[in-house]
VEXKE-237642 format. One record per residue (C-alpha): residue number from 1; x, y, z. Coordinates in Angstrom, 3 decimals, padded with zeros to 6 digits. Layout:
VEXKE-237642
+-----+----------+----------+----------+
:   i :        x :        y :        z :
+-----+----------+----------+----------+
: NUM :        X :        Y :        Z :
...
+-----+----------+----------+----------+
end
This chain:
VEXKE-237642
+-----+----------+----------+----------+
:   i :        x :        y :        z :
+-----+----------+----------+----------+
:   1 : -055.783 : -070.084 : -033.558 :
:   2 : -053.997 : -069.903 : -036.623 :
:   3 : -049.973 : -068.287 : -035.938 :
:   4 : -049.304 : -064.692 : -036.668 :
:   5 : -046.443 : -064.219 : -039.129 :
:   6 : -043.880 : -062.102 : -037.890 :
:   7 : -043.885 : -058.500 : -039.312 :
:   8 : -040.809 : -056.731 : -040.915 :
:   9 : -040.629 : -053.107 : -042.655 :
:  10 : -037.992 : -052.401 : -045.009 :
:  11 : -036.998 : -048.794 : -045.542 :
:  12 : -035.658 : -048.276 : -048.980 :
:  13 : -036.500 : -050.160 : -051.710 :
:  14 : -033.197 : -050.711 : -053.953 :
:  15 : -031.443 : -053.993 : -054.844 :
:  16 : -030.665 : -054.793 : -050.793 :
:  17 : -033.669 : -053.593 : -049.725 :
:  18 : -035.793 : -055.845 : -052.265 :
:  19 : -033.706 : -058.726 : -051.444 :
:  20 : -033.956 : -058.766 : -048.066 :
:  21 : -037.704 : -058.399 : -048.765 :
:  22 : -037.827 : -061.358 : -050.480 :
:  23 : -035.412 : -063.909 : -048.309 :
:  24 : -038.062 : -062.970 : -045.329 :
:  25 : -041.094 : -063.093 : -047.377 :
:  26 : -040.200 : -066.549 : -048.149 :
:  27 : -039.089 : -067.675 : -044.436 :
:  28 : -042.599 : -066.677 : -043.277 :
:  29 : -042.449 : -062.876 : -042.719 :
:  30 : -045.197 : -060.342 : -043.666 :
:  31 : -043.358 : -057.620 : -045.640 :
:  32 : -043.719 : -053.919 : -046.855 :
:  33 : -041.185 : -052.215 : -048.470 :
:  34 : -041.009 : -048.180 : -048.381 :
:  35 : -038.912 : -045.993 : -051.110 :
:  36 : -039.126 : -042.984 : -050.842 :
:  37 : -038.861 : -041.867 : -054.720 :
:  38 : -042.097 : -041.923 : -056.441 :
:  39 : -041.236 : -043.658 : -059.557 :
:  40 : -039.188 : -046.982 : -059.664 :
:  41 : -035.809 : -047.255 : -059.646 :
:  42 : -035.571 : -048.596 : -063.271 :
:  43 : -033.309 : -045.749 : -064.556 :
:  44 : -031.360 : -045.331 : -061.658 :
:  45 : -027.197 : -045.687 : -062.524 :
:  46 : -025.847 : -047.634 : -065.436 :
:  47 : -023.594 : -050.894 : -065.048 :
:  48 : -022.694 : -052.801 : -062.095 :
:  49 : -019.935 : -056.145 : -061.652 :
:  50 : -022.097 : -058.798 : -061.085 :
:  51 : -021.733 : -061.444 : -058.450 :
:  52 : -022.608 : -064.372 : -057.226 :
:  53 : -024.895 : -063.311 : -054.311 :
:  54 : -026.354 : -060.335 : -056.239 :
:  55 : -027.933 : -062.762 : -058.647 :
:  56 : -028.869 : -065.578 : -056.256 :
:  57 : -032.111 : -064.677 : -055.754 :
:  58 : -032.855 : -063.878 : -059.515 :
:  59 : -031.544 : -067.155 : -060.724 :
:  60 : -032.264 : -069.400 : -057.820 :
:  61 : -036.044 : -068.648 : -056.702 :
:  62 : -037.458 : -066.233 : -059.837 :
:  63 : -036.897 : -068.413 : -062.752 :
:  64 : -033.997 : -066.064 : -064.235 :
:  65 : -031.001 : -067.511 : -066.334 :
:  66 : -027.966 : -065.884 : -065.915 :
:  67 : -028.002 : -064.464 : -069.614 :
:  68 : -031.236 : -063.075 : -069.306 :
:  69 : -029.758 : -060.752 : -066.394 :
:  70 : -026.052 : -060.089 : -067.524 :
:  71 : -023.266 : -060.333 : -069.899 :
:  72 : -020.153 : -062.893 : -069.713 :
:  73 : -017.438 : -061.017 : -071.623 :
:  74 : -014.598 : -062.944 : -073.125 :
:  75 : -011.556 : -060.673 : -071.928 :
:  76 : -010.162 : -058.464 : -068.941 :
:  77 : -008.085 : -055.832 : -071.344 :
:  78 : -005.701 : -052.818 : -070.343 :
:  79 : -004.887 : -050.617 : -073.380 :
:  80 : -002.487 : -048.073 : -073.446 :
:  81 : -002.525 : -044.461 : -074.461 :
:  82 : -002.629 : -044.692 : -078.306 :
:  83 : -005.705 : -047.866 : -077.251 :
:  84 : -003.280 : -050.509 : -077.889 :
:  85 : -004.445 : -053.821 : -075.995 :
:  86 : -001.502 : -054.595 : -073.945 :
:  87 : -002.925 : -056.987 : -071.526 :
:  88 : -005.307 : -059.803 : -072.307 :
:  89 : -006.498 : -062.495 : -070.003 :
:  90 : -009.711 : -064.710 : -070.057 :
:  91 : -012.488 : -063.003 : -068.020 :
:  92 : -014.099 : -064.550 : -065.454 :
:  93 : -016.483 : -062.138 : -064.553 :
:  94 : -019.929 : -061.173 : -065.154 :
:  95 : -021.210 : -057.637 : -065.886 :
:  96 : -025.287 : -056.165 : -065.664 :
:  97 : -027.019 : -053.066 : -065.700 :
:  98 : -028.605 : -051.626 : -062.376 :
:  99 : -032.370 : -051.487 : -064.538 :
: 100 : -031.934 : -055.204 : -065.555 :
: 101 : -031.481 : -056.668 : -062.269 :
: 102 : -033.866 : -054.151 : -059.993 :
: 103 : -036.894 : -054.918 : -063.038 :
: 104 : -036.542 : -058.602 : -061.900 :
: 105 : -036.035 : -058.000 : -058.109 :
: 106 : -039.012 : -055.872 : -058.241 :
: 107 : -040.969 : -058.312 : -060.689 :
: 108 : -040.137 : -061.417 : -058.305 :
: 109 : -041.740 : -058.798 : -055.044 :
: 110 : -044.721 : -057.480 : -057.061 :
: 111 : -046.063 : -054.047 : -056.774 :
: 112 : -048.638 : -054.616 : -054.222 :
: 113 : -046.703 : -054.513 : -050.807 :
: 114 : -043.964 : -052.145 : -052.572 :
: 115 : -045.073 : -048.592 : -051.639 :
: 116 : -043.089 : -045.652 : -054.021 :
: 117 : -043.371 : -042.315 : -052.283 :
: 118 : -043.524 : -042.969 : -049.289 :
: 119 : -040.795 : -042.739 : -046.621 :
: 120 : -039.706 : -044.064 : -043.178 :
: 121 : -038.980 : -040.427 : -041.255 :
: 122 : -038.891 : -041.745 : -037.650 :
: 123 : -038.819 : -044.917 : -035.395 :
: 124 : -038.816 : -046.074 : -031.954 :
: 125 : -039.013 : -049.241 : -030.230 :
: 126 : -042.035 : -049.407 : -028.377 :
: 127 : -042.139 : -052.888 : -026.133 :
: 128 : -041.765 : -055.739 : -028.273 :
: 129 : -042.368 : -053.977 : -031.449 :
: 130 : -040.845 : -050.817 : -033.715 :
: 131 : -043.248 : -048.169 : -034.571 :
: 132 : -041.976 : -046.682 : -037.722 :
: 133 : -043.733 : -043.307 : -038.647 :
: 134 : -043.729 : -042.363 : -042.665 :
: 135 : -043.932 : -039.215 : -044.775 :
: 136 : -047.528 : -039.216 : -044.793 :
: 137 : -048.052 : -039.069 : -041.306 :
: 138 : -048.973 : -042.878 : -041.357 :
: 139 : -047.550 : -045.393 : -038.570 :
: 140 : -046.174 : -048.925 : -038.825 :
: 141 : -045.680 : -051.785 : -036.217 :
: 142 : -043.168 : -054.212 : -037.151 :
: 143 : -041.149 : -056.564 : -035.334 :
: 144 : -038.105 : -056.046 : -037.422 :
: 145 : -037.087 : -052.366 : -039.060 :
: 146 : -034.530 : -052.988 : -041.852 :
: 147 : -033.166 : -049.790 : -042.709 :
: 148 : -031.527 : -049.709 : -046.719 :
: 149 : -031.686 : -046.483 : -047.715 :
: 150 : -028.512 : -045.879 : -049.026 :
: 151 : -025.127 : -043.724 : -049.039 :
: 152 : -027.439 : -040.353 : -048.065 :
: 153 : -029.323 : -043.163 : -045.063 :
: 154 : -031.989 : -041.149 : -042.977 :
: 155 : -031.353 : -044.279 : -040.194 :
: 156 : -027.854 : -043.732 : -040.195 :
: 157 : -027.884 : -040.412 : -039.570 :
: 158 : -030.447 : -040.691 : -036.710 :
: 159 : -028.766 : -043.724 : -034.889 :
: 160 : -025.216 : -043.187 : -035.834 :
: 161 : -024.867 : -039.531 : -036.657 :
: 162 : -021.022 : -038.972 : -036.653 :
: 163 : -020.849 : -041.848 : -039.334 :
: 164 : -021.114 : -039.814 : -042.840 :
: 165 : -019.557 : -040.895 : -045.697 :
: 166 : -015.911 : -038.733 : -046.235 :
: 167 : -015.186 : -037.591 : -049.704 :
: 168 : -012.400 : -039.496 : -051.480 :
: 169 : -011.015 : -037.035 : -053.448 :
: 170 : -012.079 : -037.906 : -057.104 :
: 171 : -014.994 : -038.081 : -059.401 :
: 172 : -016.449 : -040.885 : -061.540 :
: 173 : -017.789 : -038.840 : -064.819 :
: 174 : -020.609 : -041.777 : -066.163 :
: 175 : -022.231 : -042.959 : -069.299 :
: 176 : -023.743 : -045.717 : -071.579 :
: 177 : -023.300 : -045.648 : -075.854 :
: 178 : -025.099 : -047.912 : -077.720 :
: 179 : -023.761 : -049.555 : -081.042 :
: 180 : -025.460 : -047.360 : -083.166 :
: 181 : -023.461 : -044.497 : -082.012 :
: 182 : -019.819 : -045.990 : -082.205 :
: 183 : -017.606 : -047.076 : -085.004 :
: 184 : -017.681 : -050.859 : -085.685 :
: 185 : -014.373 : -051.646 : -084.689 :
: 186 : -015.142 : -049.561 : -081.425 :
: 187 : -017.950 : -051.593 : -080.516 :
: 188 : -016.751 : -054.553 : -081.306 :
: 189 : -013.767 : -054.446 : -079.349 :
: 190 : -015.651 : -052.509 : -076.597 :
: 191 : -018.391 : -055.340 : -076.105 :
: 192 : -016.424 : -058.125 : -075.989 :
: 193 : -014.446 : -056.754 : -072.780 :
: 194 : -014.096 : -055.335 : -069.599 :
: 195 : -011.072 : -052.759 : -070.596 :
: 196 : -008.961 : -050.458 : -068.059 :
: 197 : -006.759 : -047.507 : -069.159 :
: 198 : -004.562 : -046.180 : -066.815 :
: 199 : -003.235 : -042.783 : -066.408 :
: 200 : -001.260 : -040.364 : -064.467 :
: 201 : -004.068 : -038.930 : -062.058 :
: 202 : -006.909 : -041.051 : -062.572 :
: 203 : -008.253 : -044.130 : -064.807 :
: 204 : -010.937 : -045.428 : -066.942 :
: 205 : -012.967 : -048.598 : -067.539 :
: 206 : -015.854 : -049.789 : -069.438 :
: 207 : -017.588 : -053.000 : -070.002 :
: 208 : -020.791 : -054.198 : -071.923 :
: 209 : -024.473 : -054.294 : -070.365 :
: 210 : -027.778 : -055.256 : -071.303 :
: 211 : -030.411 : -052.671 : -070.881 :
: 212 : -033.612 : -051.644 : -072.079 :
: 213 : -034.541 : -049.370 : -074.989 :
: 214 : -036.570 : -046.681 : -073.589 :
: 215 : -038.561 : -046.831 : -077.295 :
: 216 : -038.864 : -049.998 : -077.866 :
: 217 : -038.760 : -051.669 : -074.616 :
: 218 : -036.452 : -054.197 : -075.755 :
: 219 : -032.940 : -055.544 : -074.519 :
: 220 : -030.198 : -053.642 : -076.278 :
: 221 : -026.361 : -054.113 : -075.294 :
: 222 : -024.899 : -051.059 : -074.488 :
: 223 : -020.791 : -049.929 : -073.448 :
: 224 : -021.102 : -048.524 : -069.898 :
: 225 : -018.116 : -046.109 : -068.943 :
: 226 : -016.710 : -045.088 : -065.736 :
: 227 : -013.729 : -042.364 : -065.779 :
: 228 : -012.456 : -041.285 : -062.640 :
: 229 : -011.018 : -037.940 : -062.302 :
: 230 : -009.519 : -036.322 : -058.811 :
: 231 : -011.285 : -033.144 : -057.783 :
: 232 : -010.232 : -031.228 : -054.842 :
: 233 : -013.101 : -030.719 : -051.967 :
: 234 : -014.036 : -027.378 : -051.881 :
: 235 : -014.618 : -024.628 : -054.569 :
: 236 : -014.065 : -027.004 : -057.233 :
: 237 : -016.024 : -029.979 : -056.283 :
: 238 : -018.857 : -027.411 : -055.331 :
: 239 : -018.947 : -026.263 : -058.525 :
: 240 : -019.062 : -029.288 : -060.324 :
: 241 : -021.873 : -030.352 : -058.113 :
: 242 : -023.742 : -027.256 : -058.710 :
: 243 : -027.013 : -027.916 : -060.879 :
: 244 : -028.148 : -025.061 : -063.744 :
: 245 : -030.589 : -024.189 : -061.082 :
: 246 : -027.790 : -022.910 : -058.677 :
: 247 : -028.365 : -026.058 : -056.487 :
: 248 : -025.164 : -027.551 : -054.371 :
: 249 : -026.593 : -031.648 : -054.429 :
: 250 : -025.107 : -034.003 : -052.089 :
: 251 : -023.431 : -036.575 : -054.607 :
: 252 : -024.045 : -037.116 : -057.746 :
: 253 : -025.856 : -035.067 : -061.123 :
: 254 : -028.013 : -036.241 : -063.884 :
: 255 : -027.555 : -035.105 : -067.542 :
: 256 : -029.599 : -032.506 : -067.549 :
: 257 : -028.754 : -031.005 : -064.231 :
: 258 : -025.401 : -030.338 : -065.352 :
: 259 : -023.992 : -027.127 : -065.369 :
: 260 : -023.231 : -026.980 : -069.557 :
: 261 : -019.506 : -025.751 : -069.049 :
: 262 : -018.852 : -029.099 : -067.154 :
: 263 : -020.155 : -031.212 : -069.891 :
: 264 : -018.171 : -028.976 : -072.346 :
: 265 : -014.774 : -029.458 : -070.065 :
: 266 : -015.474 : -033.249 : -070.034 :
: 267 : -015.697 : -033.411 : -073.920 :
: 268 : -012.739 : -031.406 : -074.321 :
: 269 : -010.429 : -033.448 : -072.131 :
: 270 : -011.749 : -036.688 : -073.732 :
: 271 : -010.084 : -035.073 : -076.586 :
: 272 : -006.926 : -034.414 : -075.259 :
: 273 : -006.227 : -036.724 : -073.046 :
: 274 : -008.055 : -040.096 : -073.841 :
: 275 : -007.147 : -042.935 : -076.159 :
: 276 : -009.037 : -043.081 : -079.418 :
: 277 : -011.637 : -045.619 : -078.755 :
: 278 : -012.218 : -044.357 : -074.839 :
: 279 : -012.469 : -040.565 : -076.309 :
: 280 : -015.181 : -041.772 : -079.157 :
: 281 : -017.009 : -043.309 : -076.370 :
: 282 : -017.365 : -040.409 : -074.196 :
: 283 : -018.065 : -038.179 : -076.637 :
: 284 : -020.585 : -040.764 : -078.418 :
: 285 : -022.134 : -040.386 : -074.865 :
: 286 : -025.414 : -038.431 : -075.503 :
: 287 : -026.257 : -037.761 : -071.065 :
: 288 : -023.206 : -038.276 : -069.587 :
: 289 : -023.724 : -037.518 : -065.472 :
: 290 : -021.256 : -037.969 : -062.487 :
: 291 : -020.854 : -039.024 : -059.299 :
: 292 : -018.818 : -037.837 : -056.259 :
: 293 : -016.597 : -040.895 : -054.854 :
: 294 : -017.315 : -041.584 : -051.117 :
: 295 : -016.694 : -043.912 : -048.486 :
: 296 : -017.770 : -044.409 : -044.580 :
: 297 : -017.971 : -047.203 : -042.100 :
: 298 : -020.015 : -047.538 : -038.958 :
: 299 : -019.619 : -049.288 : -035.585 :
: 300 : -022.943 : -050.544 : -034.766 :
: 301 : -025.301 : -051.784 : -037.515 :
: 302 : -027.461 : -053.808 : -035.120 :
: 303 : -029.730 : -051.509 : -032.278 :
: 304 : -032.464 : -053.246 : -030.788 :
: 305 : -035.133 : -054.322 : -033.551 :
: 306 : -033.741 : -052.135 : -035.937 :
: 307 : -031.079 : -052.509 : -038.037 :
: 308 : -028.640 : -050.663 : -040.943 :
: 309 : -027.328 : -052.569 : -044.039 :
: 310 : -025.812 : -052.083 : -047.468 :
: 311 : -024.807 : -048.628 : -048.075 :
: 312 : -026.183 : -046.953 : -045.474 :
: 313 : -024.288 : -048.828 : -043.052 :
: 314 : -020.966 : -049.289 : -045.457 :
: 315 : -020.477 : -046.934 : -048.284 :
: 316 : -017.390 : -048.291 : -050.332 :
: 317 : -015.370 : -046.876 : -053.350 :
: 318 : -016.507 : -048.854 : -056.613 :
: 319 : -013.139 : -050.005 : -057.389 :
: 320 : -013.969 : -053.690 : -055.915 :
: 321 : -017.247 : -053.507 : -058.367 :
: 322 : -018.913 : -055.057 : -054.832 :
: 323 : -021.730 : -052.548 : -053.260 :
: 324 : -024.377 : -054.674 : -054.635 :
: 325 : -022.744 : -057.758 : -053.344 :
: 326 : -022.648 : -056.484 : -050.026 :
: 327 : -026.053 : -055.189 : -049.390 :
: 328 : -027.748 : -058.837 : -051.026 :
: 329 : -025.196 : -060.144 : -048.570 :
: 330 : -026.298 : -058.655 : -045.556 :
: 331 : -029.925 : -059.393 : -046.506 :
: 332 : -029.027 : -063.065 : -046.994 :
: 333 : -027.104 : -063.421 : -043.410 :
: 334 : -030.370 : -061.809 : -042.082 :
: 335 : -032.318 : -063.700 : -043.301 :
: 336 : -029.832 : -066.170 : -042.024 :
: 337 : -029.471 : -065.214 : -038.498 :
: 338 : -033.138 : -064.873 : -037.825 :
: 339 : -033.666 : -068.728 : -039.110 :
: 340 : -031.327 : -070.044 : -036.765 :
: 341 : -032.949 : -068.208 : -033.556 :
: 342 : -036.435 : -068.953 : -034.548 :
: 343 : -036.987 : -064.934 : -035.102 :
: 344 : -035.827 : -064.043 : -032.094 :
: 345 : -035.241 : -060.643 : -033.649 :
: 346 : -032.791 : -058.823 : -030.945 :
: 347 : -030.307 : -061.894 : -030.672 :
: 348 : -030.629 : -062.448 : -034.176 :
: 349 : -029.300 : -058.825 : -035.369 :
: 350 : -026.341 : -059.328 : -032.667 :
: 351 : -025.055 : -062.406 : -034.506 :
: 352 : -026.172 : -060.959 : -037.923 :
: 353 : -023.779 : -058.032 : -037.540 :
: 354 : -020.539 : -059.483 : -036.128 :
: 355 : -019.926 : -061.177 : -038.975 :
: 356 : -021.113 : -057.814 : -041.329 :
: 357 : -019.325 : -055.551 : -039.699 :
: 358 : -016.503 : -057.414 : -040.439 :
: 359 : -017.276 : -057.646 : -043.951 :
: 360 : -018.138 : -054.396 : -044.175 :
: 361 : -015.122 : -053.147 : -042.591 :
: 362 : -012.629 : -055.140 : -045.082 :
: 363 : -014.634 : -053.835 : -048.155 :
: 364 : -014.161 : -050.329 : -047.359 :
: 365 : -010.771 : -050.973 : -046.395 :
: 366 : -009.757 : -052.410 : -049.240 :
: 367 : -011.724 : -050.033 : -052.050 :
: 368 : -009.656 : -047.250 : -050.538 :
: 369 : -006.434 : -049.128 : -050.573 :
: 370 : -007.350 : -049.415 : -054.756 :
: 371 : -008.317 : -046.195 : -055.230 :
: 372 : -005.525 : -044.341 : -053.761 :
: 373 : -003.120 : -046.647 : -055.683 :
: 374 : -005.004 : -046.030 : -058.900 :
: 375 : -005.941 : -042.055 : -058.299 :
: 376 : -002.811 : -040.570 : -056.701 :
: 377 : -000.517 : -042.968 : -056.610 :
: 378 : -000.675 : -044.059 : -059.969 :
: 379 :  001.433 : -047.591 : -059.112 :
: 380 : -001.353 : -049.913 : -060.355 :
: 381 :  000.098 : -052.439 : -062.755 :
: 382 : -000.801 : -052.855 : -066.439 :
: 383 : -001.537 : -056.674 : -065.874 :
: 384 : -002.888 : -056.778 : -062.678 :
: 385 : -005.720 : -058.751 : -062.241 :
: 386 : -009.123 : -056.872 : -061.516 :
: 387 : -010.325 : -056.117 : -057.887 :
: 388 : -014.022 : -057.507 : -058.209 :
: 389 : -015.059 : -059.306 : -055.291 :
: 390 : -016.605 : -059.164 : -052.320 :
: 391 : -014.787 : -060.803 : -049.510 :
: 392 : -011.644 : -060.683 : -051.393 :
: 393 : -010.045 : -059.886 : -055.027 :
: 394 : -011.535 : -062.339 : -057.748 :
: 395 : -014.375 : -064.009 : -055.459 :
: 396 : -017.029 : -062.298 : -057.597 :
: 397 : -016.146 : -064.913 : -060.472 :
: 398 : -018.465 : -067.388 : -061.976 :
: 399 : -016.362 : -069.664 : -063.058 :
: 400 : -012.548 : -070.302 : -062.879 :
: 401 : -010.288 : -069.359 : -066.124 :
: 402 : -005.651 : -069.089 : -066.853 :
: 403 : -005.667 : -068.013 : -069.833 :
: 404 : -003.702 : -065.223 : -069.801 :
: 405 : -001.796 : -062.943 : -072.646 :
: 406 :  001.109 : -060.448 : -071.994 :
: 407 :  001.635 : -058.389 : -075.318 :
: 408 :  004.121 : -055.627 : -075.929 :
: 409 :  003.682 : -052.144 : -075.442 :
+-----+----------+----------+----------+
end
């Protein structure tokens, strides 16, 4: 009798829940993967730090180089206020788009066993198996339930409800230019960095991507953008969060959600406030949208057959450039931990989430620690080296690098 592969359902269908998808689909497991949006992904965010573990799969097992799925730029760059570069060391870092790397994540699964529209609601465990019950009134029987849904996590809020995400305090106000919309010397200098500008209550940062032309369907380089500005919670943050529709969303706003006298206020303090190149490229920026900054932790990621990873279980500030680090890490150690106890699925999560907890934990612990230096405490050094890594500041390199420029101010 031939052996039954063991079943697993993944709920949420983003880069963690993809790659967990894939590390058990090639250990033996049967897989289906259910996200609840009814279109992919594709479009979803702008640029992300690469790392190491966020590629592996790509590079490793699909057939991707590394240049096919990100950008090596050739400095780390602060500038001051008039855009003066007075920092300048070799970068060691690579830099993607969301669309880039989710197109090959989702090329590598294939579209058969990925269902769009369709959502885990509800689970139990029910003997040796989890019956997981979807938004069309369909059941599942798996052995394994891996729950990815992300910062706004259904599971989370079922098994852990008093673990939502707390608002930081600040805003990230978002965008992507392409070189036809920038000066050349803008571009130039833009694309060939990941550049920081510091300021009194908040700071900015933008780096190069690759992405896709929506027209043409082919690779462009693009300058993605990231300013962070400090909102209070309450009125204010309510406002800005209010769509034209009169609609109070959870986190974040697209383009053409946004209310127009926040789009107006953004273009006007680019103006005033921002260096020359940094204002061009925000007001270059055809659909600027923003996200609310939040962070959370949880004590238990592990519960029975079911279990919680990436942001849903450990929602940290962006400042370490690591989210999509962690949740391709915790679908690696799964994939991991069930290996070493021959799928022994309950014994297996127990191990699996000591050790990402732990990593969890530190990440969140450590994005705040930036952010409040770089939002309200404003004691970040010109100089200092960037924050990007997972387990610790710098691990998200490729390759090691000294060179390393001090100019004047």
């Amino acid at each position: 009798m031939p052996k039954v592969s063991p079943r697993a359902v993944i709920m949420g269908g983003s880069i963690g829940g993809l790659t967990a998808a894939l590390v058990l689909r090639d250990n033996g497991w049967d897989v289906d993967v259910f996200e609840r949006s009814s279109a992919l992904l594709e479009n979803r965010g702008a640029g992300i730090i690469s790392h190491p573990i966020t590629l592996r799969y790509a590079t490793e097992f699909a057939g991707y180089g590394l240049d096919e799925l990100s950008i090596h730029p050739v400095w780390c760059r602060y500038v001051n206020d008039y855009g003066k570069v007075v920092s300048e060391r070799s970068c060691h870092f690579r830099v993607n788009s969301y669309g880039t790397l989710y197109r090959a994540l989702v090329h590598a699964f294939g579209m058969e066993r990925l269902h769009l529209g369709r959502s885990v609601v509800g689970f139990h465990e029910e003997g040796s198996q989890v019956k997981a019950f979807l938004s069309d009134n369909d059941i599942e029987m798996a052995d394994l339930l891996v729950c990815a849904d992300g910062i706004n996590s259904t599971a989370r809020k079922l098994m852990v409800p008093d673990a939502s995400p707390e608002y930081a305090g600040y805003v990230a106000w978002r965008g992507t230019v392409g070189k036809e919309s920038l000066g050349r010397e803008t571009f130039k200098a833009l694309q060939e960095a990941i550049t920081y500008h510091l300021m009194a209550d908040g700071h900015l940062l933008a780096y190069p991507i690759l992405a896709r032309n929506r027209l043409t369907g082919k690779r462009e380089r693009l300058i993605n953008w990231l300013w962070y500005v400090n909102v209070r919670e309450g009125d204010a943050l309510d406002d800005l969060l209010t769509d034209r529709d009169g609609m109070l969303r959870d986190t974040s706003l697209a383009y053409k959600t946004l209310q127009e006298k926040h789009i107006a206020g953004l273009r006007r303090d680019a103006r005033e406030t921002l260096p020359p190149s940094f204002a061009e490229l925000v007001l270059s920026t055809q659909e600027p949208f923003i996200q609310a900054v939040f962070d959370g932790v949880i004590s238990t990621m592990a519960f029975g057959r079911v279990c919680i990873m990436g942001d849903a279980a450990f929602a940290a500030r962006p400042h370490c450039g690591a989210g999509t680090a962690k949740a391709s890490e915790d679908a690696w150690q799964l994939r991991n931990a069930l290996a070493q106890t021959n799928n022994d699925v309950p014994v297996a999560l127990q191990h699996w989430q000591e050790r990402q907890l732990q990593c969890g934990s530190q990440l969140v612990a450590r994005a705040r620690e930036i952010g409040h230096r770089l939002q309200f405490e404003n004691n970040w050094p010109v100089g200092q080296g960037f924050p990007f890594g997972l387990y610790e500041p710098g691990d998200s390199a490729f390759e090691i690098v000294s060179t390393e420029v001090e100019l004047s101010r």
